[in-house]
N, C-alpha and C positions, 0 to 999 in steps of 0.2 A: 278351460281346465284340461290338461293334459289327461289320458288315458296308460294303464299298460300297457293296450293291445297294438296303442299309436307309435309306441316305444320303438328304432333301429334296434337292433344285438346289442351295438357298442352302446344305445343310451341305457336299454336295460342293465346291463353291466354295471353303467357306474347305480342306476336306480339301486338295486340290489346292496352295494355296498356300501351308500351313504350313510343307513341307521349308524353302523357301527363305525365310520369312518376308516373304511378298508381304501387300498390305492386302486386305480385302474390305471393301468397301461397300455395302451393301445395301439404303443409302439411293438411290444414285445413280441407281437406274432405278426407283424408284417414281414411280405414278400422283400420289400427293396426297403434297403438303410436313404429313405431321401430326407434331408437335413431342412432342420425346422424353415428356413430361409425360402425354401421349395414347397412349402406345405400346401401351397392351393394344389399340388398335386394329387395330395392325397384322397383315397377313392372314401365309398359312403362306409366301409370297413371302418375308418378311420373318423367319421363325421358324426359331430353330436352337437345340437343345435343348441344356440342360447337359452332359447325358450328354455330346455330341460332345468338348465342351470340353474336359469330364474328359481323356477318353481322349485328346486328342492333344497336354494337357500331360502325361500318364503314357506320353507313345513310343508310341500308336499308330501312327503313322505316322513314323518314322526320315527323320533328314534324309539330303538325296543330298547324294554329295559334292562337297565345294567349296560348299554352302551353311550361311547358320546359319537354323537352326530359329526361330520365332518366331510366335507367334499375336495377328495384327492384325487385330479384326475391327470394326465402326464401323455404326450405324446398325439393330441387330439388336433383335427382339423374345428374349428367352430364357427360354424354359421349363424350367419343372424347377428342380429343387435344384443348384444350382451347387456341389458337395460335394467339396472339395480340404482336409479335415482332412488334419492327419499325413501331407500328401502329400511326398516328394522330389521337386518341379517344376525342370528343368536348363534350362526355357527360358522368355524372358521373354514374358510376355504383357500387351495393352494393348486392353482394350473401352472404344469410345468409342462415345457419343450412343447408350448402348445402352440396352430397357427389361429389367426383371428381376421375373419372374413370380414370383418367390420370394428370399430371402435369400441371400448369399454366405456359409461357412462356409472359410476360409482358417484356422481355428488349429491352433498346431502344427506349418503348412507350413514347409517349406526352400525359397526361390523367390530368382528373379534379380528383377531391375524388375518392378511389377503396376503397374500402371493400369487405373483404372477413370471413366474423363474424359466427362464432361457425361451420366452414366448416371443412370437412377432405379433405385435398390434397396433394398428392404424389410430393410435391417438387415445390418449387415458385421461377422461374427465374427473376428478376425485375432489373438484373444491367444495369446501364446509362436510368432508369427511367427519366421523368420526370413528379412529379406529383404537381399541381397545388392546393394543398389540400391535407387532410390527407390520410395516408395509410395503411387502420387498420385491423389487425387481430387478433382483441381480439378472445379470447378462440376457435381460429382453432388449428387443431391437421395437422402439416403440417411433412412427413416421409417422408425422400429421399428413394425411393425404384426402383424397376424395372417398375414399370407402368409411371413413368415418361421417357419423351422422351429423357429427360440431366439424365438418372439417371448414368451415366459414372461419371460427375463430383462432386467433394467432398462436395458438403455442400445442407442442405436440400431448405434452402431459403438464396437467392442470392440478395442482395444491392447493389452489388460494382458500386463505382465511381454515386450512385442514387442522385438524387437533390427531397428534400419532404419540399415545403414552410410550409406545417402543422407540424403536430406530424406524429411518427411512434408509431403506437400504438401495441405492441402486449403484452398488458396483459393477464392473464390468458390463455393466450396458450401453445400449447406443442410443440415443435422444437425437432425433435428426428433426431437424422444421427451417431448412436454411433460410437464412435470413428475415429469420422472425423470431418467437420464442421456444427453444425447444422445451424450455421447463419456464412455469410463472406459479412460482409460490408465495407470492407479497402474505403476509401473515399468517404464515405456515407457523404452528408450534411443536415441535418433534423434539419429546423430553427426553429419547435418547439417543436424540442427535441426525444427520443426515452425513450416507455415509457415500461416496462416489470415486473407490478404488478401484482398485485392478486389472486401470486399463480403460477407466469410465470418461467417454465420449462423449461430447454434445456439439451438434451442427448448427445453432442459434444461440438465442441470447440465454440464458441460465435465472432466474430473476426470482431473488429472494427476499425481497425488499419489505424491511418490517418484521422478518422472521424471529419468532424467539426456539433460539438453539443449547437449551441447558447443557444437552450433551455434546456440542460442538460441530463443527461442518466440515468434512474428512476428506479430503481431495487430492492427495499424494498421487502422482502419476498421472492425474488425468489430464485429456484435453478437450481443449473446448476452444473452437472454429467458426468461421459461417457468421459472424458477426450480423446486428440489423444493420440498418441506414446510420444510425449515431453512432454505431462501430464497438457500441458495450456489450461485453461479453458476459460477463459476470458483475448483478446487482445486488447490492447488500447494503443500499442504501437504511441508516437506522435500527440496520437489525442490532438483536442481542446475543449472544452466545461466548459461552464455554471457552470456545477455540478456535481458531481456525486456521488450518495446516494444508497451507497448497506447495508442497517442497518437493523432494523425490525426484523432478524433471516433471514437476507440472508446467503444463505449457497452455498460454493465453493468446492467439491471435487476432487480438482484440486489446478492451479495455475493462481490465478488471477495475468495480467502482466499489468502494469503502464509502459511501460519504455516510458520517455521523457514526457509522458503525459503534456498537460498545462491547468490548470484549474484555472479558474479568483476566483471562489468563495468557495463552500465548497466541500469539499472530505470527506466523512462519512461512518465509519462503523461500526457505533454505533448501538450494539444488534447484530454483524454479526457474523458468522462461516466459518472461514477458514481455511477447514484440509487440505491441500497440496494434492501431488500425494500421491495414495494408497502404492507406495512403496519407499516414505521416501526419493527420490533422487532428488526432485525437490523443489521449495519455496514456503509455501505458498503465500504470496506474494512479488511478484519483482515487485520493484516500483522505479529502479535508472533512475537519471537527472529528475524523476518528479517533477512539481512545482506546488504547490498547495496554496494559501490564509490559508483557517482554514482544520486543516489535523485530523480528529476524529476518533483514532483506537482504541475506546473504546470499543470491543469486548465481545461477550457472553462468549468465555473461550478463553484460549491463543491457539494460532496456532498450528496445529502439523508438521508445518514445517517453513524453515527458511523465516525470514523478509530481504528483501533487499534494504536499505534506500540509498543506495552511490552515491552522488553527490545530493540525493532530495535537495530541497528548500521550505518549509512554512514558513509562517507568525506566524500560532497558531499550537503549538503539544495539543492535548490531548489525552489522558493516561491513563492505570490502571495497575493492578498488572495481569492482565489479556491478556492485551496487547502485550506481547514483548514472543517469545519459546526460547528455549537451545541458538539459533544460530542468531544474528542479525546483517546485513553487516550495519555500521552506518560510515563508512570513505568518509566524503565528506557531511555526511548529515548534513544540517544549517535550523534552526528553529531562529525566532526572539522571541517566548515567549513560553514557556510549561507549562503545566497545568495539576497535575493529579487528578484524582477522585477517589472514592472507598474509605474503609476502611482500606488502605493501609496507606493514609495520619496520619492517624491521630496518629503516634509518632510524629508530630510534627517535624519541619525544617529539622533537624539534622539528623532524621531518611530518611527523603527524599534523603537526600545527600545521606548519603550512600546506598538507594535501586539506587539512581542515578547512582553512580558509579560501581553500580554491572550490572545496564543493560548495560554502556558499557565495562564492562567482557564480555559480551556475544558476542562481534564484536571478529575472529577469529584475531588470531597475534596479533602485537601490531601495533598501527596508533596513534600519538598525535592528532588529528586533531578533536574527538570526546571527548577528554579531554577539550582542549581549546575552544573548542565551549560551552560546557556547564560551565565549568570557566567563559568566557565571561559572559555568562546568568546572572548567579548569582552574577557578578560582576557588572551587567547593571543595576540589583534588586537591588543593596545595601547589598550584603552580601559578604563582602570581606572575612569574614575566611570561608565562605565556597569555592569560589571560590579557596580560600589556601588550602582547604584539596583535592578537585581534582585533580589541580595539582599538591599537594603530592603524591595521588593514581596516577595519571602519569607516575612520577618518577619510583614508585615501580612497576610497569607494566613494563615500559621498562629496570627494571633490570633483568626481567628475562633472556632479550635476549642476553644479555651483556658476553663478559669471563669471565671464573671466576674473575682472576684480580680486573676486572671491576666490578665485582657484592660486591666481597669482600670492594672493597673502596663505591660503593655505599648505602652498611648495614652501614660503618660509617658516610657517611653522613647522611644517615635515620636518626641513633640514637644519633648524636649529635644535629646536628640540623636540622633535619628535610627538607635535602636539600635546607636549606635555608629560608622554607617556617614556621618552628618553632624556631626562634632565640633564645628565650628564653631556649632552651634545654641544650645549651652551658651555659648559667648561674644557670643552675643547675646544672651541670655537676663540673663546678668551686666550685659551694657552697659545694657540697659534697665533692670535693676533699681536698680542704681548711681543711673544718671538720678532715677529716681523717688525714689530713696531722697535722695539730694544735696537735689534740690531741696524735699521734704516738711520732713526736717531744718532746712534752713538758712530755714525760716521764722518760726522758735522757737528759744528757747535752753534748754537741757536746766539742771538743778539738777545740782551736782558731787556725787559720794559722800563724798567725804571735800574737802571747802574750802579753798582755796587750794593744793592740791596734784595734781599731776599736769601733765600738757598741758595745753594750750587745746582748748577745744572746735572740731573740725573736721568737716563737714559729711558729707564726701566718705571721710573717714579712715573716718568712723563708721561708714559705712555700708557699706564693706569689710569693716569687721570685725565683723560681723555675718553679710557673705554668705561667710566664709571659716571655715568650721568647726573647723579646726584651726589651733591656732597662736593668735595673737592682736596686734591690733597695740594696745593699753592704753587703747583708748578705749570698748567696750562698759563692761567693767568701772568705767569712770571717773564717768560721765555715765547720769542715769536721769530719765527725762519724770514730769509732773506729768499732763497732756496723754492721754488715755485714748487718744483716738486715733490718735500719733505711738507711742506703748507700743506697740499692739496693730499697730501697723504694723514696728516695732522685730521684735515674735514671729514676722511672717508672714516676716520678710526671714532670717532666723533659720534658721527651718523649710523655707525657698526653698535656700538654702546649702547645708542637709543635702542634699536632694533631687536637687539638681544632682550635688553633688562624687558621690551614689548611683550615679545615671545615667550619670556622665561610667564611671565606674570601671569601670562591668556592663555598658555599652556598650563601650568601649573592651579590656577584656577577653575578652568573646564574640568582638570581631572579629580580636584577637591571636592565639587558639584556632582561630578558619575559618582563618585566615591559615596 
């Protein structure tokens, strides 16, 4: 147990002021402005040991009455193990512009408000918190290194399984642990949200996997670098939350991972940058079975790595030409409305469809399923031929996969009628053939089968019935050429007939079946 008489100046100071929650600065009356970054310089002037701390969030010192207790200290060198495991803390405390000889160990604790604002510290253990208020580190520079006592374990600041009824605040701070975790908060609950503005840095992986975020996960402007070994930046694997807003020119060089995520409200990454991993082998963003409400992948430039949408679920897509790289997993992905923006739009409908259809080119292999979803769409909209040219593009998507055979009869369906989806293709097809047929005909006169009986020979008749497979109208049968090559044009228009009324039937068929 600590004594008075064991007290520095600077510890008595804050001893003095804790009953009633007075501040100490101990910046104030120093010789040299040396900036928090520098603070192992600072002399024993400026030094006030953990220990002290310990003891006077553990009721060394009892507030008088008629004050509230409270530990404000601001501008300190600290030595020592800052050691508040498994503590009951009843009062709130707030180190600011402090440095930290060694690491914080807060897990476990029962505490009101912590702050720890524009401090440097070797590493902040805080999992199975429980804070009663918020828990903020704005603008601290917090480095998993050696001078922490957990500096064995992977991440610089430590959340897991933390209960925070405020906000977690760590705007404009720096989180550095390269190539490891700089934050691991797997079932963090922070009911008012976690908040990482202004500039908020992280040198490893970010990992919040499982978190439930009511008040949402706030990351406009920040960055985050330094990727681990799988090259994931940011984990939000199953979490829950509010919102989540990484726009402003938030920047990932890495892989931000959604999987399963559920989010009630908006998803936004509107103004953001996501390059992938440095070497091309991971996504920029994976985000399959996520569900999102309004989904805004409205991007400063397109990804440099691949989009993973498989199995998501939103409400609202929006979009730009900027949005979508080479490669984008979309089998399984269901949007109820999409929407896009930019200069891209403006050919007008038509031009849309088909930048449509080329971003699901982009989905590897072939899958119906990114077809008939956006079909659907525009067939929800009121635009039933465009819903028909998709799944035309469908079709011709999955002839590539087809045997030859298969491919070969699928080109005639294409160019007859349009697998069904162009019926009128086959009425041109007839009208031109008729023509040709009419006029080859009617340049020559055929020999009758049987003389003097039957009709007269008719040009036009003839050549209907020919291209009419069934049925007949008594003129094939009537009338036969001497002529080889009006004969063998007679076979082609014949075998043309088949073909069509084929096409017409297996076209029209398939789409009565989608229908």
């Amino acid at each position: 147990m600590l004594s008075y008489d064991e007290l520095t100046s600077p510890e008595r100071e804050l001893w003095d002021a804790f009953p009633e929650g007075g501040r100490v600065d101990l910046a104030a009356g120093a010789a040299q402005d040396v900036p928090v970054a520098e603070g192992g310089r600072w002399g024993p002037e400026r030094t006030v040991r953990a220990a002290v701390i310990v003891a006077l969030l553990q009721g060394a010192n009892t507030a008088q009455p008629g004050g509230i207790a409270s530990l404000r200290l601001a501008g300190a060198r600290i030595s020592g193990h800052l050691d508040l495991a498994g503590a009951q803390i009843a009062h709130a405390f707030r180190l600011t512009d402090c440095w930290f000889e060694e690491g914080v160990d807060l897990s476990g604790a029962s505490t009101r408000s912590i702050g720890l604002v524009g401090c440097r510290v070797p590493g902040v253990e805080a999992g199975l918190i429980r804070v009663e208020g918020r828990f903020d580190l704005r603008r601290s520079r917090v480095v998993k290194g050696p001078a922490s006592p957990f500096h064995r374990r992977l991440t610089a600041l430590s959340l897991i399984n933390a209960h925070v009824s405020g906000a977690v605040n760590l705007s404009a701070a720096e989180i550095t642990a390269p190539g490891e975790w700089a934050v691991s908060a797997g079932g963090l609950v922070a009911e008012g949200g976690v908040y990482c503005l202004d500039g908020f840095v992280a040198h490893g992986e970010v990992r919040l996997m499982g978190a439930q975020l009511p008040g949402g996960l706030h990351m406009r402007g920040a960055l985050l670098e330094s990727p681990g070994p799988r090259g994931v930046l940011l984990a939000l694997d199953n979490a829950v939350a509010s919102t989540l807003d990484f726009s402003d020119g938030f920047t990932a060089n890495g892989t931000v991972r959604l999987r399963g995520a559920r989010i009630s409200g908006d998803l936004t990454f509107d103004g953001a940058v996501l390059n992938g991993p440095a070497d091309g082998r991971g996504p920029a963003l994976a985000a399959p079975l996520m569900h999102a409400v309004d989904f805004d992948l409205t991007l400063a430039r397109p990804p440099s790595g691949m989009v993973d949408l498989r199995g998501a679920q939103v409400s609202y897509l929006h979009d730009s030409d900027r949005s979508w790289p080479e490669v984008v997993e979309l089998d399984g992905f269901v949007y109820g409305s999409v929407k896009a923006g930019g200069a891209g739009e403006a050919g007008g409908r038509r031009d849309s469809v088909a930048r449509r259809v080329g971003w699901l080119r982009r989905s590897p292999g072939y899958n119906p399923q990114p077809y008939e979803q956006l079909a659907g769409w525009y067939r929800k909209a009121g635009h039933d031929d465009d819903a028909r040219r998709v799944l035309l593009a469908k079709h011709r998507h999955r002839r590539r996969t087809l045997p030859l055979a298969a491919r070969v009869w699928g080109h005639l369906l294409d160019v007859t009628v349009g697998y069904g989806y162009r019926p009128w293709l086959a009425g041109v097809w007839l009208l031109a053939l008729t023509l040709v047929g009419t006029l080859a005909f009617g340049t020559h006169s055929p020999q009758p089968v049987k003389p003097d009986e039957g009709a007269p020979f008719q040009p036009l008749v003839y050549t209907l019935d020919l291209l009419i497979p069934i049925g007949g109208l008594g003129q094939r049968t009537a009338w036969y050429w001497t002529q080889g090559g009006l004969q063998w044009l007679a076979y082609l228009l014949i075998a043309f007939g088949w073909v069509l009324t084929t096409a017409v039937i297996a076209g029209v068929t398939r789409t009565l079946q989608k229908s």
